[in-house]
C-alpha positions in Angstrom: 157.9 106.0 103.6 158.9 109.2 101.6 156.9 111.6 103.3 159.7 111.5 106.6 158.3 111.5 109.9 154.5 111.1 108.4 155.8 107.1 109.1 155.6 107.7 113.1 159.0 106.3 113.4 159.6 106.0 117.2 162.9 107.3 118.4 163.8 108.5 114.9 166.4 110.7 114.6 165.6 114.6 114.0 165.4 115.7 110.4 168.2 118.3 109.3 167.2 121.9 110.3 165.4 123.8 107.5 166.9 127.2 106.6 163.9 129.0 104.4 165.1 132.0 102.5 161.6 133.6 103.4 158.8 132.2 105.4 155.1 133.0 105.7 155.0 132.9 109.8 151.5 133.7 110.2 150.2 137.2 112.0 154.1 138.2 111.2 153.7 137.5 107.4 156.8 136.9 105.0 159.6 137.0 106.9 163.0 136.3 105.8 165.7 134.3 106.7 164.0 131.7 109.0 166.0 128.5 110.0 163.4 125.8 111.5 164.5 123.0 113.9 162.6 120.0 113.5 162.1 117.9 116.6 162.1 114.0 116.0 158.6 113.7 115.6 158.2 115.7 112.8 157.1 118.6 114.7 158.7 122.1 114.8 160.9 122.3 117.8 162.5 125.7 117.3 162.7 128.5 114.9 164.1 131.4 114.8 163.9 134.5 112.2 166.6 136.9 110.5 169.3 134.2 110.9 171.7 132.8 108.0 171.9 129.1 107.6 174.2 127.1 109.0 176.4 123.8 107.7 174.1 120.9 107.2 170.9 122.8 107.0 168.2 122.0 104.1 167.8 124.9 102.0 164.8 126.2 101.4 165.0 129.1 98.4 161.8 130.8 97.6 159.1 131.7 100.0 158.0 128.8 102.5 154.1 128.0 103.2 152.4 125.7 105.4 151.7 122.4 103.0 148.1 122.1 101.7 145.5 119.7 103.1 143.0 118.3 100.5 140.0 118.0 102.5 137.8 116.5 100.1 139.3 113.6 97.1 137.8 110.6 95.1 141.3 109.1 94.0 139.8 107.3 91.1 138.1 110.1 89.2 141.3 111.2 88.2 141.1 108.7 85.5 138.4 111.3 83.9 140.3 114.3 83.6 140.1 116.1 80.6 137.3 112.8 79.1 134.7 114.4 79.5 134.3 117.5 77.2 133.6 116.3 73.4 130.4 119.4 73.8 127.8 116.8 73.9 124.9 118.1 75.9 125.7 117.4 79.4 125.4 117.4 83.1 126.8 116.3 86.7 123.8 113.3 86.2 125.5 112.5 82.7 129.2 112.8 84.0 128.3 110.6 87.0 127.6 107.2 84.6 131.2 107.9 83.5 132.6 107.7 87.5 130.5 104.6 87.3 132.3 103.4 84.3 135.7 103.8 86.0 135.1 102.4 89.0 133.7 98.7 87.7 137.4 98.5 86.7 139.0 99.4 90.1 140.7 95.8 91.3 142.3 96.1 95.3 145.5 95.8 92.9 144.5 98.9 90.2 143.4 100.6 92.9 146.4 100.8 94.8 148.8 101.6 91.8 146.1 104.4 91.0 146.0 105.9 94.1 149.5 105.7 94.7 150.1 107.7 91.1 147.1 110.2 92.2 148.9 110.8 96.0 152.1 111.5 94.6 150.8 113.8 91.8 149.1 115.7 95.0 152.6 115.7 97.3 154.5 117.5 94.4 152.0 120.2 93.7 152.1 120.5 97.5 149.4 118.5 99.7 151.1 117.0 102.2 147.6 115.6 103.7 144.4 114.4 102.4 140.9 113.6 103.4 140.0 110.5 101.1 135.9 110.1 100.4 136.0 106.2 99.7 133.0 104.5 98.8 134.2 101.9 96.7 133.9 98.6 99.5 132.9 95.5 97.4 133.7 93.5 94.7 131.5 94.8 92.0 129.1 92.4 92.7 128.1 93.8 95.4 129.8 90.6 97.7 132.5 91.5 100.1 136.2 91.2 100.0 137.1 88.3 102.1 134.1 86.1 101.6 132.6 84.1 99.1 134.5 81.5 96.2 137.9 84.1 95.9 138.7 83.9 99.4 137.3 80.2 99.6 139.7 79.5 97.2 142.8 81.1 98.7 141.9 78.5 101.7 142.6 81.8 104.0 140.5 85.0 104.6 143.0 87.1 103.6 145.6 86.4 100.9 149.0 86.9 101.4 149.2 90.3 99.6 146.3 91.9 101.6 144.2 92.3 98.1 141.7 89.8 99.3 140.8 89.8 102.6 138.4 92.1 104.7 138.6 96.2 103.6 140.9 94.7 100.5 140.2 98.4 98.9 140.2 100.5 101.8 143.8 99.0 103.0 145.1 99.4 99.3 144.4 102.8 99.5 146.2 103.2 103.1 148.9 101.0 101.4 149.2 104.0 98.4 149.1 106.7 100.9 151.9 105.1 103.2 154.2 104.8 100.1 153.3 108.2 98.6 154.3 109.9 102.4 150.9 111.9 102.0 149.2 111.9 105.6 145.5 110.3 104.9 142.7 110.5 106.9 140.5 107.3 105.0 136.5 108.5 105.2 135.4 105.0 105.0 131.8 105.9 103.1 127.9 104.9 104.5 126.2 104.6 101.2 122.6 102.6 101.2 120.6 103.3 98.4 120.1 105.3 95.3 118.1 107.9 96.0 115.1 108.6 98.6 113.1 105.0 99.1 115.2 103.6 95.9 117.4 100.8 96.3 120.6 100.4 94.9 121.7 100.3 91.1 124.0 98.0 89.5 126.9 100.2 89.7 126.1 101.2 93.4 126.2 97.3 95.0 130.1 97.9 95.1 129.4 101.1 97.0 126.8 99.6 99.5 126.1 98.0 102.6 123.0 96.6 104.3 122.2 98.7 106.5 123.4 101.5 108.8 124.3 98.7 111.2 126.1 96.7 108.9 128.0 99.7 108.1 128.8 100.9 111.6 130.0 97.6 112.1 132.2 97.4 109.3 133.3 100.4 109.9 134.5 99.6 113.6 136.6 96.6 112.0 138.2 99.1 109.8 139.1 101.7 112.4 140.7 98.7 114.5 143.0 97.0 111.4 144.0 100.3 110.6 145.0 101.7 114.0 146.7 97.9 114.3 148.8 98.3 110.9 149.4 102.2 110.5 150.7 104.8 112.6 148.3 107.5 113.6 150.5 110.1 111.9 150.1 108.2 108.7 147.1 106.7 108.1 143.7 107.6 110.4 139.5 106.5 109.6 137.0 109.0 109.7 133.5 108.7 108.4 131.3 109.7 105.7 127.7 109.7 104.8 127.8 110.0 101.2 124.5 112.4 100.8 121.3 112.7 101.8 119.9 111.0 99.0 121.6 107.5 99.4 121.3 107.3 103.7 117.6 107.6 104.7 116.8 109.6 107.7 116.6 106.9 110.2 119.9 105.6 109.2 121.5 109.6 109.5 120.1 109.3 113.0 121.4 106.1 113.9 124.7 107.2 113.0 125.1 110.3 114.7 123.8 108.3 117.9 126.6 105.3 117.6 129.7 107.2 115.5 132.7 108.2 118.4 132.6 111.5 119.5 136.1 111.9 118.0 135.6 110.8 114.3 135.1 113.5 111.8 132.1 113.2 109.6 131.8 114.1 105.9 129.1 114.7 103.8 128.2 115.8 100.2 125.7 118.3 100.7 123.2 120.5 98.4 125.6 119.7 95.3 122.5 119.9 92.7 119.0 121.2 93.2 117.7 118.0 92.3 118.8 116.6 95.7 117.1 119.1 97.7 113.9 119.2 95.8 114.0 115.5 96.3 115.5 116.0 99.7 112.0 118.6 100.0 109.4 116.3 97.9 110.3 113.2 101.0 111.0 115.2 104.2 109.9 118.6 104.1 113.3 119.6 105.0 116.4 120.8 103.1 119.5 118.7 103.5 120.6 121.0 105.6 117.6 120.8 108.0 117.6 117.3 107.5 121.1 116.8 109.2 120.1 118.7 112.0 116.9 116.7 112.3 118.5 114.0 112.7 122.2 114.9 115.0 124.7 114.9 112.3 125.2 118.7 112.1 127.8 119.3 114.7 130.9 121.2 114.9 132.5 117.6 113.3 130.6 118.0 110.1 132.5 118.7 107.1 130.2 119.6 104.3 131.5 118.8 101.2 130.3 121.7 98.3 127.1 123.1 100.0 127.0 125.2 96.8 122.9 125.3 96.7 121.7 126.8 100.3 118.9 128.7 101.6 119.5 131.5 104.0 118.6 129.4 106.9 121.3 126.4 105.8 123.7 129.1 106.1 122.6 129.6 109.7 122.0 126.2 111.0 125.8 125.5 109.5 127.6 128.4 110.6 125.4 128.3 114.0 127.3 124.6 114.3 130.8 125.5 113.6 130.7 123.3 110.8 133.5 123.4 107.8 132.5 123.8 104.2 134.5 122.0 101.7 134.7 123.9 98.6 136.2 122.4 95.6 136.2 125.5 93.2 138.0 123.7 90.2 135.3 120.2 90.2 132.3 122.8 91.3 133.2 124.7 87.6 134.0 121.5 85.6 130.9 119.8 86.4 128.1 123.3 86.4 127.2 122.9 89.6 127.6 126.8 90.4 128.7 128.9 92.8 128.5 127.9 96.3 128.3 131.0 99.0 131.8 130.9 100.4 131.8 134.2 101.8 128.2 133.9 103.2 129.2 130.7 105.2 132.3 132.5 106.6 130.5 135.1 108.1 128.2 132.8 109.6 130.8 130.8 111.7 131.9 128.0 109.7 134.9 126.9 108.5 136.2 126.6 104.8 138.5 124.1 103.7 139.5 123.6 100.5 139.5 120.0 98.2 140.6 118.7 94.6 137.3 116.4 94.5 137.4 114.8 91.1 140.9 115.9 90.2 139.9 118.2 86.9 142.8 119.9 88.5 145.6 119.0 91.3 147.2 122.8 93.0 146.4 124.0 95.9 147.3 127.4 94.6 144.3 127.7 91.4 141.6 126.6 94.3 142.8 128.7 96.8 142.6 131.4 93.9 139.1 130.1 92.3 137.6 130.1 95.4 138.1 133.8 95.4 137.4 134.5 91.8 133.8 132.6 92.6 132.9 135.0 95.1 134.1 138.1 92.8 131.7 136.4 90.1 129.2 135.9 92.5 129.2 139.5 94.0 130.5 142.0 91.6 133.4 142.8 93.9 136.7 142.7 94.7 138.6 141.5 96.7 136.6 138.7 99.0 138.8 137.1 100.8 142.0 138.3 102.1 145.6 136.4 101.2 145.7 134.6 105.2 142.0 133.6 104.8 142.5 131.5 101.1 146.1 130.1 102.9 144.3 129.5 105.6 141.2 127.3 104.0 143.9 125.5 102.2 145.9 124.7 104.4 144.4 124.8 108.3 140.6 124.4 107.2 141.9 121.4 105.7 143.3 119.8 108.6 140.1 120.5 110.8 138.6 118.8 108.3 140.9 115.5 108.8 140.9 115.8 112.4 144.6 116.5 112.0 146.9 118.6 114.1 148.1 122.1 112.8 151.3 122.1 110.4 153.5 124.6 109.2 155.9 126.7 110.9 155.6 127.3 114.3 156.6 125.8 117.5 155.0 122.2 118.1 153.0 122.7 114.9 153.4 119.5 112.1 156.3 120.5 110.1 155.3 119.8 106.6 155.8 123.0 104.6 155.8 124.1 100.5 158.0 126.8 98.8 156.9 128.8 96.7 159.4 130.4 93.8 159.0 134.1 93.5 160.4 134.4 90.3 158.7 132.5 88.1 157.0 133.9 84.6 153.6 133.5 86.4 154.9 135.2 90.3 157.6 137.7 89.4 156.8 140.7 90.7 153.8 139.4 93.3 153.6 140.8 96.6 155.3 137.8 98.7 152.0 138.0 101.2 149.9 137.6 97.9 151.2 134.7 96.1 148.1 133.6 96.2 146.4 135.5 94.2 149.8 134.4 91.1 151.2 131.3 92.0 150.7 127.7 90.6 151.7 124.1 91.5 154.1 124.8 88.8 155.6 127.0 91.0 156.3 124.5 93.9 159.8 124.0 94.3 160.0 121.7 97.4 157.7 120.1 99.6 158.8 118.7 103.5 156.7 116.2 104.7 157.3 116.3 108.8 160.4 117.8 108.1 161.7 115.7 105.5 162.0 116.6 102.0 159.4 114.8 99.9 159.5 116.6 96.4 161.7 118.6 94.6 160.5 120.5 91.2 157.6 118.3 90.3 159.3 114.6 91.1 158.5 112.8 94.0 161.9 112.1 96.1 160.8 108.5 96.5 158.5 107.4 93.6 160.1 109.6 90.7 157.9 111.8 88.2 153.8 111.3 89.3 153.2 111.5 85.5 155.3 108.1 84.3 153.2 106.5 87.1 149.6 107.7 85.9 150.6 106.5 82.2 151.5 103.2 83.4 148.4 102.6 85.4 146.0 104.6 83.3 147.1 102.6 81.0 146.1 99.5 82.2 142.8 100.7 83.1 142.5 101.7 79.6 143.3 98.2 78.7 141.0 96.9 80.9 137.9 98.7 79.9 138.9 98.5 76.0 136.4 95.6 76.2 133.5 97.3 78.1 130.1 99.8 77.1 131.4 102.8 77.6 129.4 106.8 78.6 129.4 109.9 77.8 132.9 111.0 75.6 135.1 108.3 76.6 137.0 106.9 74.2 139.5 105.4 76.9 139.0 105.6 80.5 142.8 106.8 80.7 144.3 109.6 80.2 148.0 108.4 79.7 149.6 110.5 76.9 152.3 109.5 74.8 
């Protein structure tokens, strides 16, 4: 693996210590000259500040941040950025029968290459962890990997690659992860049904299961082949309820009874006012309510978007100590509004930051839209101060995971960004408010549990992320040359020449 120590090497050897020019050391804010000692786990096992750097130290120039955690991705619907904008009239209803289109393409094989392209694009912009929303199970039939004529035919039930066999996509995307060195936590994805009392659509029988059991079953198979194949460090299951709309009530309830205390839970929650007047028309609760009705609103629940809440959502989720996941940048590209960042804060829950749909890949812009949406949203300035937005990009996400915290402090995870100062867009910025002026662009490095993983945009393992999405965008381009196509596309890629 790339990503150092992410692998869980036993007995490995320490990484090099890390001298950073300038360092962001929390309460203490930018501090210069900080040389970090990584232990052999990847951990930080000393530090120490106003101190030259020594022979054999990795130079870190710039300012140093914790890394970003992504707390909320769909790998695959990075295939629609910038397809989706010829002005036709338009909304998150229309934009979704394009995601379908995409994903009756995705192959254990495509998938992998995809992800692996999409990962890598997120470790040089500096992510060095990510909370993966994976609903994509089946064959797009609806029959599962590992049974029926493909794996009859291989005279095994599992072929020798892995493609075929039992979680076939959810072990391609571990696979992607583990070569990419980005730390995932895989939310393998309940998803029953359409919509309130509807069954399943076409394009949803790759995304379903039979039943809350079936899932929970499923999903304890999963958790077990992955704890078997991957190091905790690398590669970890958590759960998801894709929305209220596609798990009925009995189901959410079943769920919160039978999940382990320690698995992290995600949802997509109050996205569009359609699903809570739905949610409303067939339960006389909000979505909101609904979870709490039913168990699943605990201090585990990340809430993916909440952008459409009532006064009393706010409560019952802040009440909870649940985190929001806002994903400013997707939130804008698909009109889904404004969700009330601030509002939720001041509640008592957490926010944690995600890239969603991949419109854009930078920690830095959603840190900085998440802001600019409450300015918009409130007529004033400023909202959130510098350590909160680090903070939701970077700690919020890793609650979120049910990951350990990282940056640079003693036994914290030592995967850590720099930042250049100097840059046309940050020359001149405060050091504490880089935030508020930096962009992925301005990454210079990224240490992955205290190994370097990227170096001005290429990925120290896998090369330039970009050569990799035109190679696999376009195959998937290829593929679906041949197939009805939605909304703007005129390929499902984006590779440019």
């Amino acid at each position: 693996m790339s990503g150092g120590r992410a692998d869980g090497t036993a007995g490995a050897p320490a990484p090099a210590p890390l001298w950073c020019a300038a360092a962001w050391l929390g309460d203490r804010g930018v501090v210069e000259g900080v040389r970090v000692v990584p232990a052999g786990d990847g951990t930080v096992a000393s530090l120490e500040a106003g101190v030259p750097a020594e022979a054999g130290d990795t130079v870190l120039p710039g300012v140093v941040f914790p890394a970003a955690a992504n707390a909320h991705s769909h790998a695959f619907h990075r295939v629609l950025r910038g397809r989706t904008h010829n002005g036709a009239p338009g909304s998150f209803w229309t934009w979704r029968e394009s995601m379908y289109a995409a994903a009756r393409q995705l192959t254990p094989e495509l998938y992998e290459e995809l992800a692996t392209a999409v990962f890598a694009e997120m470790v040089v912009t500096g992510w060095s962890s990510v909370a993966e929303f994976h609903y994509v199970h089946h064959r797009p039939d609806g029959s599962p990997y590992g049974a029926g004529p493909a794996a009859a035919g291989s005279g095994t039930a599992e072929s020798a690659d892995g493609t075929d066999g039992p979680h076939a996509m959810e072990l391609a995307l571990a696979r992607a992860a583990v070569r990419a060195g980005i730390r995932l936590t895989l939310l393998d994805t309940c998803y029953l049904g359409a919509g309130f009392g509807a069954p399943p659509g076409p394009d949803q029988r790759r995304f379903t299961d039979p039943s809350a059991g079936d899932w929970l079953r499923r999903f304890a198979s999963l958790r077990k082949t992955v704890a078997d194949r991957f190091p905790v460090s690398a590669v970890t299951v958590g759960a998801a309820v894709h929305s209220v709309r596609a798990v009925p009530p009995g189901a959410l309830a079943e769920i919160a009874r039978a999940l382990p205390p320690e698995v992290p839970v995600h949802i997509h929650l109050s996205e569009q006012p359609a699903e809570n007047e739905a949610c409303l028309a067939a339960t006389g609760l909000t979505p909101t309510g609904l979870l709490a009705s039913t168990g699943l609103l605990t201090s585990r629940l990340s809430a993916a978007h909440a952008t459409h809440l009532t006064a009393a959502d706010i409560d019952l989720l802040g009440g909870a100590g649940a985190t929001v996941v806002m994903c400013p940048t997707t939130e804008a590209d698909l009109a889904d509004g404004i969700g009330p960042a601030g509002d939720l804060q001041r509640a008592g829950a957490r926010i944690a930051l995600g890239t969603d749909q991949h419109a854009v890949i930078d920690p830095w812009i959603e840190m900085r839209a998440l802001e600019h949406g409450e300015r918009l949203a409130t007529g004033g300035r400023p909202q959130f101060t510098p350590a909160q937005l680090l903070t939701a990009g970077t700690a919020g996400g890793l609650r979120a995971q049910g990951r350990p915290p990282a940056g640079l402090e003693p036994g914290a995870v030592c995967d850590v960004m720099a930042v250049d100062p100097r840059s046309v867009r940050t020359v001149g910025s405060d050091p504490e408010q880089l935030m508020y002026s930096a962009t992925a662009q301005d990454v210079t490095d990224v240490v992955i549990g205290g190994v370097p993983a990227a170096h001005r945009g290429r990925h120290l393992g896998l090369g330039d992320p970009a050569e990799l999405l035109v190679a696999v965008l376009g195959k998937m381009d290829g593929a679906g040359s041949g197939a009805s196509r939605s909304d703007s596309h005129t390929n499902l890629g984006a590779a440019a020449p």
